[in-house]
C-alpha positions in Angstrom: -7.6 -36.3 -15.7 -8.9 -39.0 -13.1 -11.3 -37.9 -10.5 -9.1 -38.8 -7.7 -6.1 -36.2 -9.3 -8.8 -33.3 -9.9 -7.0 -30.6 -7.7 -9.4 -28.2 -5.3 -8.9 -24.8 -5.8 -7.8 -23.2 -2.4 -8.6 -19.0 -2.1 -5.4 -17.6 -0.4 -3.2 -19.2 1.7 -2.7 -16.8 4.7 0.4 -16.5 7.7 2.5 -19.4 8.1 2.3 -19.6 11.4 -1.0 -19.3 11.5 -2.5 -22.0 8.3 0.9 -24.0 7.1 -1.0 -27.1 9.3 -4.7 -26.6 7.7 -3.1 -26.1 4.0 -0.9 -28.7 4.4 -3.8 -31.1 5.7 -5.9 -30.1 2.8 -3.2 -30.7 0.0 -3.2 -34.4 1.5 -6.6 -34.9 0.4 -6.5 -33.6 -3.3 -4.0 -31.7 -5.5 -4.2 -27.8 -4.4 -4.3 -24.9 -6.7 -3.6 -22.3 -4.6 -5.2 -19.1 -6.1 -3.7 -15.6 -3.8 -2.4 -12.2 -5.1 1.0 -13.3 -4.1 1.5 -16.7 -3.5 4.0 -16.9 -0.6 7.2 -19.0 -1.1 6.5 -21.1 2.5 3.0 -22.4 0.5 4.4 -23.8 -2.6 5.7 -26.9 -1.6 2.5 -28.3 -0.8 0.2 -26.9 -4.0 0.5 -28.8 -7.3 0.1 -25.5 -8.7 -0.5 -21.5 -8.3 -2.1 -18.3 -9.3 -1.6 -14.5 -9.1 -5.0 -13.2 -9.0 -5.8 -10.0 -7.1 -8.1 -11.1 -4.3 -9.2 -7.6 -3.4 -11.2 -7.4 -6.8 -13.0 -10.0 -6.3 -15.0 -10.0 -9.7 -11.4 -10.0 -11.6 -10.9 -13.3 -9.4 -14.3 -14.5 -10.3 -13.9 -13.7 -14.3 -10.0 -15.5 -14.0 -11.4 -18.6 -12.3 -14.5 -19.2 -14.6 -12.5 -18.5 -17.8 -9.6 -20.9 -17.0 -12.3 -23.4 -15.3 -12.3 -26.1 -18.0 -8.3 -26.5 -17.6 -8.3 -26.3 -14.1 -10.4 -29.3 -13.9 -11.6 -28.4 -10.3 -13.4 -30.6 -8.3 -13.9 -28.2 -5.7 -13.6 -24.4 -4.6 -12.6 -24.0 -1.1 -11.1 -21.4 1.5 -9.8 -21.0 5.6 -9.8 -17.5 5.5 -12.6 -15.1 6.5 -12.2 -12.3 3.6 -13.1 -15.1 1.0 -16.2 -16.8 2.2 -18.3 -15.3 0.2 -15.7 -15.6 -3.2 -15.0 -19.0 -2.6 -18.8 -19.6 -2.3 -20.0 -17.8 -5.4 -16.9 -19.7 -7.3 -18.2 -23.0 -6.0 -21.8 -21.8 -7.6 -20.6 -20.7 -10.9 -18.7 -23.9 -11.6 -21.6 -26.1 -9.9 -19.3 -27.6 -7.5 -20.5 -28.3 -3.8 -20.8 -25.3 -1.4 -23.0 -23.5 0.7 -25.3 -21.1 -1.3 -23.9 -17.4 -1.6 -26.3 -16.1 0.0 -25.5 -17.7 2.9 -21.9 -17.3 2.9 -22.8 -13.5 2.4 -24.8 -13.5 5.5 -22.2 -15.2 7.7 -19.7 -12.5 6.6 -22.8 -10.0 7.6 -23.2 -10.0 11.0 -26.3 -7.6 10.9 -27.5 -9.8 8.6 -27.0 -12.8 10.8 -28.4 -11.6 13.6 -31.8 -10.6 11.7 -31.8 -14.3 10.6 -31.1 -16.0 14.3 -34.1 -12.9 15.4 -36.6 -14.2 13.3 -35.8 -17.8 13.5 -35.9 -17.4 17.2 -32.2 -18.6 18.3 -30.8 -17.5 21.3 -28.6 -14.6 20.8 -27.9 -10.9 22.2 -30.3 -8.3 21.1 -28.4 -6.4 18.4 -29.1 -2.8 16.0 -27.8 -1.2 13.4 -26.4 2.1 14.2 -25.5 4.5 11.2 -23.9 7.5 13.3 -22.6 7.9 16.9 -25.7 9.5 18.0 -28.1 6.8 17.2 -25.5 4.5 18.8 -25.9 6.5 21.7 -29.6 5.9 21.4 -29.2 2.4 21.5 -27.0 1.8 23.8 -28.9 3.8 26.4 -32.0 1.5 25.2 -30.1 -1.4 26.1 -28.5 -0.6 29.3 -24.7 -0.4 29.9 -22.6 -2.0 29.7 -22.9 -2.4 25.8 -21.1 -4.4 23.0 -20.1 -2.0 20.3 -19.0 -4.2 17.2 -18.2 -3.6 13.2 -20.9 -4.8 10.8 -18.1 -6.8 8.4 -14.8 -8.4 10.0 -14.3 -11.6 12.2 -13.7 -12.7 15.5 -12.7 -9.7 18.2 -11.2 -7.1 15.9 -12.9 -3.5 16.5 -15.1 -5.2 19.4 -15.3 -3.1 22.2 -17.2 -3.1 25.6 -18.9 0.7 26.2 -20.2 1.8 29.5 -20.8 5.1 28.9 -22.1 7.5 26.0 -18.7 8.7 25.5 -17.4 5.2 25.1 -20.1 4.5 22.5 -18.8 7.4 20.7 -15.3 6.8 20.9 -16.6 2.5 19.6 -18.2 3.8 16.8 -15.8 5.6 15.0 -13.2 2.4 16.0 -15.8 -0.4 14.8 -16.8 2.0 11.7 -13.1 2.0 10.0 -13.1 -1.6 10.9 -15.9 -2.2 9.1 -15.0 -0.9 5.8 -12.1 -3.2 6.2 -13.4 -6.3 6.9 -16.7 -6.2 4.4 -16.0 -7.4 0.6 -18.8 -4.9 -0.3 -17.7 -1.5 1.0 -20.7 -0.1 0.0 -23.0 -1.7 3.1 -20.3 -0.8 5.9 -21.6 -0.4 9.7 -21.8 -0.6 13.5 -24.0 -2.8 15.3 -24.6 -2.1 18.9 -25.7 -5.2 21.1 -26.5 -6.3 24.6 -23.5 -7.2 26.7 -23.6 -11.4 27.2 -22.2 -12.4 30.9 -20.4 -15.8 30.7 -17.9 -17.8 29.5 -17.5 -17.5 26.0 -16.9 -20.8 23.6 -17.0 -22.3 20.3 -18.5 -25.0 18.6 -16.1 -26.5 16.5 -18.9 -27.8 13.5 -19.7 -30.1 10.5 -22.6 -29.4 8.6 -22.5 -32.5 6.2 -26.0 -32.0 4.6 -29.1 -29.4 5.7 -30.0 -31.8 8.8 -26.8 -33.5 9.7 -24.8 -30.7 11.9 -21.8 -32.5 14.3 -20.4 -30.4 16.9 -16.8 -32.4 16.8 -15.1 -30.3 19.0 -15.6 -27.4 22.0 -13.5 -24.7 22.3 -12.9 -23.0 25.8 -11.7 -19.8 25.7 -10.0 -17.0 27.8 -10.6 -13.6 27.4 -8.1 -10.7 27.9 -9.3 -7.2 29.5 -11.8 -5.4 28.3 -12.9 -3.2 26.8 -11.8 -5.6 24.5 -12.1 -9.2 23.7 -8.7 -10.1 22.8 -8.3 -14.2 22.9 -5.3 -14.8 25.2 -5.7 -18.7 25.2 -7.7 -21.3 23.8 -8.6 -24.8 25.4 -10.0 -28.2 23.5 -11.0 -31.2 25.5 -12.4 -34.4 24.0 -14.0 -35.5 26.8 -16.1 -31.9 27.6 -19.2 -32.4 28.6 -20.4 -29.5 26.6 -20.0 -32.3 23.5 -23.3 -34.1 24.9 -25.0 -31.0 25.9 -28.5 -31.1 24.3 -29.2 -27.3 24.9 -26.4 -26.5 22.6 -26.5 -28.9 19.9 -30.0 -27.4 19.8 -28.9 -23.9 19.9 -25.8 -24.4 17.5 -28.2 -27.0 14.9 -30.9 -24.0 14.7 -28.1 -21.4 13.9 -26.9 -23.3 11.1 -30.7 -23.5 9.9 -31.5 -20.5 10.4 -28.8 -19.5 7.9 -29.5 -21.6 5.5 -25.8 -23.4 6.0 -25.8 -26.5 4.6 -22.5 -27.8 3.9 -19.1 -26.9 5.2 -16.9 -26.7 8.3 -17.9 -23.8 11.0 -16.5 -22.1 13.6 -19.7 -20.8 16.0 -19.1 -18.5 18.6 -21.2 -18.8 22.0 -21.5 -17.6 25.4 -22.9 -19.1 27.9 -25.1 -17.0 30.2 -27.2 -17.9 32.4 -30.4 -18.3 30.6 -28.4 -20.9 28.6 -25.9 -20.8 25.3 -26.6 -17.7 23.0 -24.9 -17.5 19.4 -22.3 -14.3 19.6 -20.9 -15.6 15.7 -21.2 -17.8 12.8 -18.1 -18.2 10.8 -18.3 -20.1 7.7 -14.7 -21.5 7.6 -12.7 -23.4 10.4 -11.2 -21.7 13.3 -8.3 -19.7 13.5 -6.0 -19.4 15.8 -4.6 -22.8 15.3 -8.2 -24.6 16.9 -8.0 -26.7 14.3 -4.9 -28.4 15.4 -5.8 -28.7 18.9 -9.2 -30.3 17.8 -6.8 -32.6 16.1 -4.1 -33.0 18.7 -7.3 -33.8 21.3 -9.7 -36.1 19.7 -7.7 -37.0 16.3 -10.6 -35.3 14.1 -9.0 -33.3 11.3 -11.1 -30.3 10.4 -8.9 -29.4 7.3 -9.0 -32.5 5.9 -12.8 -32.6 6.3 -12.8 -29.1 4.6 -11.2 -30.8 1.9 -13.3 -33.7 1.8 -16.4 -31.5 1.7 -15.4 -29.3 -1.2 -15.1 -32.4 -3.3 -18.9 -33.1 -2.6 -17.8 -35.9 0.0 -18.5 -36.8 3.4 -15.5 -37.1 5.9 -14.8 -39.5 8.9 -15.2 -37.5 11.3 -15.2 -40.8 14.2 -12.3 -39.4 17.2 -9.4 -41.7 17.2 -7.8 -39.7 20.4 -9.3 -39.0 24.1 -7.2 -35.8 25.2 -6.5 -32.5 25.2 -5.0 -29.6 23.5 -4.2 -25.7 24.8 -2.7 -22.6 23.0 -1.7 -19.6 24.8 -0.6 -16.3 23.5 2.1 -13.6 25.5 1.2 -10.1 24.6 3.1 -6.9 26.3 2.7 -5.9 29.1 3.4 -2.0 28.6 3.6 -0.5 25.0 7.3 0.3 23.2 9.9 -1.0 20.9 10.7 -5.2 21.9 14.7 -5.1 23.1 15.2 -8.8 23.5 12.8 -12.2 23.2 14.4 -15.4 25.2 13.3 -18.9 26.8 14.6 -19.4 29.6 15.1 -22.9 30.7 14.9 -26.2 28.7 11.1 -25.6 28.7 11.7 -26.8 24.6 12.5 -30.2 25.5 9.2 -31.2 27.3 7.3 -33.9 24.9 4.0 -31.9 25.6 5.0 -29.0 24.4 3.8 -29.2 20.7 5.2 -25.9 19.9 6.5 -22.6 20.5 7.1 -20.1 18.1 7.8 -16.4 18.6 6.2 -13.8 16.4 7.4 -10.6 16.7 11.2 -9.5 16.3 13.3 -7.7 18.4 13.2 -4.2 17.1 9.0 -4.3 16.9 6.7 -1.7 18.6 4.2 -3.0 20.0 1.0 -2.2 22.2 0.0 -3.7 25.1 -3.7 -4.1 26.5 -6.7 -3.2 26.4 -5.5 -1.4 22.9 -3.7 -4.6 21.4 -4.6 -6.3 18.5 -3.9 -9.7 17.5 -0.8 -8.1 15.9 0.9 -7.5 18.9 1.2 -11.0 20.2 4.7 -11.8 20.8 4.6 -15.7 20.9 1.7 -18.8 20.6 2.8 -21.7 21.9 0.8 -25.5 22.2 0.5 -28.1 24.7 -1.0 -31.3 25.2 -1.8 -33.3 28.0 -4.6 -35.8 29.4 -7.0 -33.1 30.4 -7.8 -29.4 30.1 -6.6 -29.0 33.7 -3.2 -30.2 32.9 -3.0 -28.3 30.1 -3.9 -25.1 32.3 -0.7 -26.1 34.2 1.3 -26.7 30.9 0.3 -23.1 29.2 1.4 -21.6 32.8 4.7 -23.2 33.2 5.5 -22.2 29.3 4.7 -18.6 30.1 7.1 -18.6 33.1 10.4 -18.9 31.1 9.3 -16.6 28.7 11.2 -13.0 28.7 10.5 -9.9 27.0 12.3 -6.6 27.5 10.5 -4.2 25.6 11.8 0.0 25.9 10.0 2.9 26.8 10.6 6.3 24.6 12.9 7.0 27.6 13.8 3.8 29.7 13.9 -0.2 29.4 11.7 -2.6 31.6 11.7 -6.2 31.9 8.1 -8.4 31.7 7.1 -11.9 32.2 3.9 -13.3 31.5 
């Protein structure tokens, strides 16, 4: 087989509506052999093969992969989802293909472990302990002052993180962030709760290319907005290519210690910031791209395409990662406004026709229950939708104006209301 047919081996495929862009960027770059414990039907069409392995035993995935290795022919072991990190990085070690090291794909997934590494390497971030039962978090809490951050050991971006001003909130956190925790770790043996200082600030993220252990390329900021707390739900997303935040010194310092500090030294990051005012200070480090479609609004602003690069990279190659576009990109999410069973979903308008309006896509069905904030998840968005426009500022407007001629009629247990976003 040449080198340039060698296929990458992809670890799960995910949500359509969620990675059908980043797979189908990455399968323009090499062949894809897509390796999930059901391959879904919407992915095939862009893999040049697949294979039923069962992802939650990850040591039966590693044993498949490494005995069918030599007719495979892989040139590179690569994933976009969270839960297989750390498998697609001890695959990529195995087989001697390019990768971060294991050990630092375990600590990403880690967060207690991360934030021992940023501690001792001195990079700015919120003051953080492990707490093994609700008393102890208790403890801490009332070490650190209220409010507090109450978050699970193992998972990714907001799920099971919750803001706690009080002892009983800390109690009621704990045994929230503990079950998520268990979920969201590969080994369930090390679950936990970390309890942390609360950050004041706009929160962010550093869109990043680490193309060797001292190149690290912030390509792309990411501006987000926050629902209620006590959670941190994302209810929009914002990418300029001309934010000054790109230029910022402070946090290509910040974000370039981070990566060191983990021994990252290869790959495409999504790095989570806020930005108080003693400066930016690292809330995550995710060791795969973005979700939440980032990716194609880093794309849709400045013309950089993170999948591909991911692609690129797994091959043990460096991308072009030069911005052919000076714009910008927005996603908003609807979520419900009171909790019951959806009774009708409509656009009202011919909101569909606009040339800015990238997308619009509803997902959840009419029949659904749903819950509405502070106790949603990021199951109970209703609809994502994308616009562009020539600045973050007019892509405010756009997300608004979608929003407007959105209706949802969702039913109590013993009457029917109508909301808008």
């Amino acid at each position: 087989m040449s080198d340039g047919s060698r296929p990458i081996l992809l670890i799960g495929a995910g949500a359509q509506e969620q990675r059908e862009f980043l797979l189908r960027q990455v399968a323009r770059v090499r062949p894809v052999v897509l390796v999930d414990q059901d391959p879904p039907a919407w992915a095939r069409p862009y893999v040049a093969a697949w294979t039923a392995v069962d992802l939650r035993d990850p040591q039966a995935t590693e044993r498949f992969i490494r005995e069918s290795s030599v007719e495979l022919d892989a040139v590179g072991v690569t994933t976009y989802m969270e839960h297989f990190v750390g498998l697609a990085a001890r695959l990529a070690h195995r087989l001697g293909l390019p990768g971060n090291s294991p050990a630092s794909a375990a600590v990403c997934r880690d967060k207690a472990a991360t934030r021992r590494l940023l501690s001792e390497h001195h990079v700015p971030s919120a003051r953080s302990y492990q707490a093994h039962d609700a008393e102890e978090a208790v403890e801490i809490a009332q070490g650190l002052g209220y409010p507090v951050v109450v978050k699970p050991r193992g998972g990714a971006g907001s799920a099971g993180v919750l803001r706690a001003d009080s002892d009983d909130d800390v109690r009621a956190a704990f045994r929230r962030a503990l079950v998520d925790s268990v979920l969201g770790l590969e080994d369930w043996s090390v679950p936990g709760v970390l309890v942390e200082e609360y950050l004041r600030g706009p929160e962010i993220s550093a869109e990043t290319v680490v193309l060797g252990p001292d190149q690290v390329e912030i390509v792309a900021v990411t501006r987000k907005t926050l629902g209620p707390e006590p959670q941190f739900q994302e209810v929009a997303h914002s990418v300029d290519a001309a934010d000054p935040l790109l230029i910022d010194p402070v946090l290509g310092e910040v974000v370039a210690a981070a990566v060191h500090a983990l021994g990252l030294s290869w790959g495409v990051l999504h790095i989570e910031l806020r930005l108080t005012a003693s400066g930016p200070r690292v809330i995550e480090v995710n060791g795969r791209p973005a979700g939440d479609l980032i990716p194609l609004l880093v794309e849709r602003a400045t013309g950089i395409n993170l999948p591909r690069a991911l692609a690129t990279l797994a091959t043990g190659e460096k991308p072009d990662l030069a911005p052919t576009r000076t714009a910008a990109a927005a996603i908003g999410f609807l979520y419900p406004q009171h909790t019951g069973h959806i009774q009708h979903l409509d656009v009202r308008g011919a909101i569909h026709h606009q040339l800015w309006l990238e997308r619009l896509v509803w997902t959840r069905r009419v029949g659904a229950q749903v819950t509405a904030p502070p106790h949603a998840s990021i199951d109970d968005r209703l609809a994502h939708w994308i616009v562009t426009g020539p600045t973050a500022t007019t892509c405010a407007r756009r997300l608004d104006l979608v929003a407007d001629h959105l209706t949802v009629h969702i039913a109590h247990p013993t009457h029917t209301t109508t909301c808008t976003r």
